[in-house]
N, C-alpha and C positions, 0 to 999 in steps of 0.2 A: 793899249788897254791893260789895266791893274789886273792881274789875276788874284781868284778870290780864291781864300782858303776858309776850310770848315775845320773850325775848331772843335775836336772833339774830346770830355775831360773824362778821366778814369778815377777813382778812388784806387790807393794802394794795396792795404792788407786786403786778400781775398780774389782780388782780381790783376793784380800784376803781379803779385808777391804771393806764392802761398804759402803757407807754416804751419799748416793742421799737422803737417808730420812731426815736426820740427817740435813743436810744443807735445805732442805724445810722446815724442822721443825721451826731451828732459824731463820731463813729469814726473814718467818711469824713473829714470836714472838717477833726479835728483832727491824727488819726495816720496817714490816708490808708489806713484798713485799711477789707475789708466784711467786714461780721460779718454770720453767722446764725444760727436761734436756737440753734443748738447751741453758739456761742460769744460769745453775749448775755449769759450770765451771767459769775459770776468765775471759777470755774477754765476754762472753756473760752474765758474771754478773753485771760485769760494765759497760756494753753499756745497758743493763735494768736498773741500777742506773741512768744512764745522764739521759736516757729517761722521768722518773721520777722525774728528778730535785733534787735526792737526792746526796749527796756529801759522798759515802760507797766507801768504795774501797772492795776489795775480801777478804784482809786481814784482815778488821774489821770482815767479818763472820769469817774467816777460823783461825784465833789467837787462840780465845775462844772456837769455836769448840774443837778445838789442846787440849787445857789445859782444859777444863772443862767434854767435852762430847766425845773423844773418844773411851768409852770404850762401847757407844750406836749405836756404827758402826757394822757392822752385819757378821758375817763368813756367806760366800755363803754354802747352803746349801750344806748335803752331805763333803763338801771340806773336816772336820776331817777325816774322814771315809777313802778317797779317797785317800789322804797324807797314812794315814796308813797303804793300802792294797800295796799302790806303792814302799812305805818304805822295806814290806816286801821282794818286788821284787829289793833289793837293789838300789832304788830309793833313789837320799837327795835332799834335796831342801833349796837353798839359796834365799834370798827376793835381788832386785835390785831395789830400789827407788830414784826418782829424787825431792825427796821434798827438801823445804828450812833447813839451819839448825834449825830455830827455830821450824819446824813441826815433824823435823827425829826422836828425840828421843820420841815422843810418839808413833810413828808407831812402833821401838824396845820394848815398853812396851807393845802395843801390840800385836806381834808377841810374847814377851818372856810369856806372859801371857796364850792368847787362841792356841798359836801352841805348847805348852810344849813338848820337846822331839822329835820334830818334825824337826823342823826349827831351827837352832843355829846361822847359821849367817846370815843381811843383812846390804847389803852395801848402802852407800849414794855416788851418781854421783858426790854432789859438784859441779852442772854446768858442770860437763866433759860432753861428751857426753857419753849415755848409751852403744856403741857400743866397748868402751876401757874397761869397765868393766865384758864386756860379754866374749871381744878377751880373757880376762887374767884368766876367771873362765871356758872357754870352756864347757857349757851345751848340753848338746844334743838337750835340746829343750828351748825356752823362753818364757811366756803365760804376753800379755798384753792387757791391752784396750784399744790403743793410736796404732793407723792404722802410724803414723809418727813415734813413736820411732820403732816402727818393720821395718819399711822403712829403718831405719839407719842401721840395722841390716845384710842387703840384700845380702851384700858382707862375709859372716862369716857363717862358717858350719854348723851352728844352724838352727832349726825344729822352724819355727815359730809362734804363735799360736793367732789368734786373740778372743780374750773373748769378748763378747756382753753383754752389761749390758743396762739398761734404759737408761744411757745417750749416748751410743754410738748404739745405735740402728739404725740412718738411714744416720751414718756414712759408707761411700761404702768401704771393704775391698780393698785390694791391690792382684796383682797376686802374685801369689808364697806364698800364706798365708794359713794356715789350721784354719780352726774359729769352735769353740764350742761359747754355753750359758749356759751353765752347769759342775759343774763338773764331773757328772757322763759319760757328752759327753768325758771330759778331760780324762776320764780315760782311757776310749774306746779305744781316739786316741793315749794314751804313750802304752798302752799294744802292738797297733799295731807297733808303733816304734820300743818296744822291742821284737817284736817277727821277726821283720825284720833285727833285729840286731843280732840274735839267729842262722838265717837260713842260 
């Protein structure tokens, strides 16, 4: 008999990778500005630029970030651990990211780096929308921090999972969403998927 696996797909920035430090770190350092998370991302970093008078765009932080300091981004706690124990229960897991290409191949560096053996592939959208590359890897479940890309999602068979991290903290979920802030919540919730899937 084939043994079946449950593909489950993760977004990168936010929920495997964090960088809210990382980006208040240089912010400070580089343009003297403190950012929170309300203006960690890009348009609320650049509408804190005008305000300030300064002439940054997102991508003067997030370049260098890319290439200098990704690898000061942080595995959310537990997550090895939790990959592993779900692997065991023939769990795999694919990365689905929507960054630039110039940002993609250091999220594969680090994916091939901190998930060794774990993770083998992730894909880049390329501007497609996230919801063609989910119809064609069919997951059971999808785990993001982005309340709008899971929106797209709404129509497709997929378990969808909303992750709460410091910048999407008093971002309001959506109906039809399952939300953790942890991994070990994450875990909780696939065991019950698969034991719903068992029965």
């Amino acid at each position: 008999m084939v043994e079946k696996y449950f593909v489950i797909s993760f977004d990168f920035d936010g929920v495997l990778a964090l960088g809210y430090d990382v980006k208040v770190k240089y912010a400070k350092e580089w343009f003297g500005v403190d950012i929170s998370p309300e203006s960690s991302k890009k348009a609320g970093f650049e509408a804190l630029m005008r305000s300030l008078g300064k002439q940054v765009s997102y991508r003067d932080l997030m370049d260098p970030i890319n290439e200098e300091h990704i690898f000061e981004y942080k595995v959310p706690d537990g997550a090895i651990e939790v990959l592993g124990r779900l692997f065991e229960k023939n769990c795999r897991f694919v990365v689905v990211t929507s960054r630039n290409q110039h940002d993609f191949p250091y999220a594969q560096e680090f994916i091939r780096e901190k998930f060794t053996g774990l993770i083998k592939y992730i894909h880049n959208t390329n501007d497609q929308p996230k919801a063609d590359i989910i119809e064609r890897l069919r997951p059971m479940a999808h785990v993001d921090d982005d309340v709008h890309k899971l929106e797209e999602l709404r129509n497709l068979p997929v378990k969808r999972v909303y992750f709460r991290q410091v910048e999407n903290k008093s971002v309001d979920g959506a109906d039809g969403l399952f939300e953790v802030a942890s991994f070990s919540e994450l875990e909780h919730l696939i065991d019950g998927f698969l034991s719903g899937l068992h029965h």
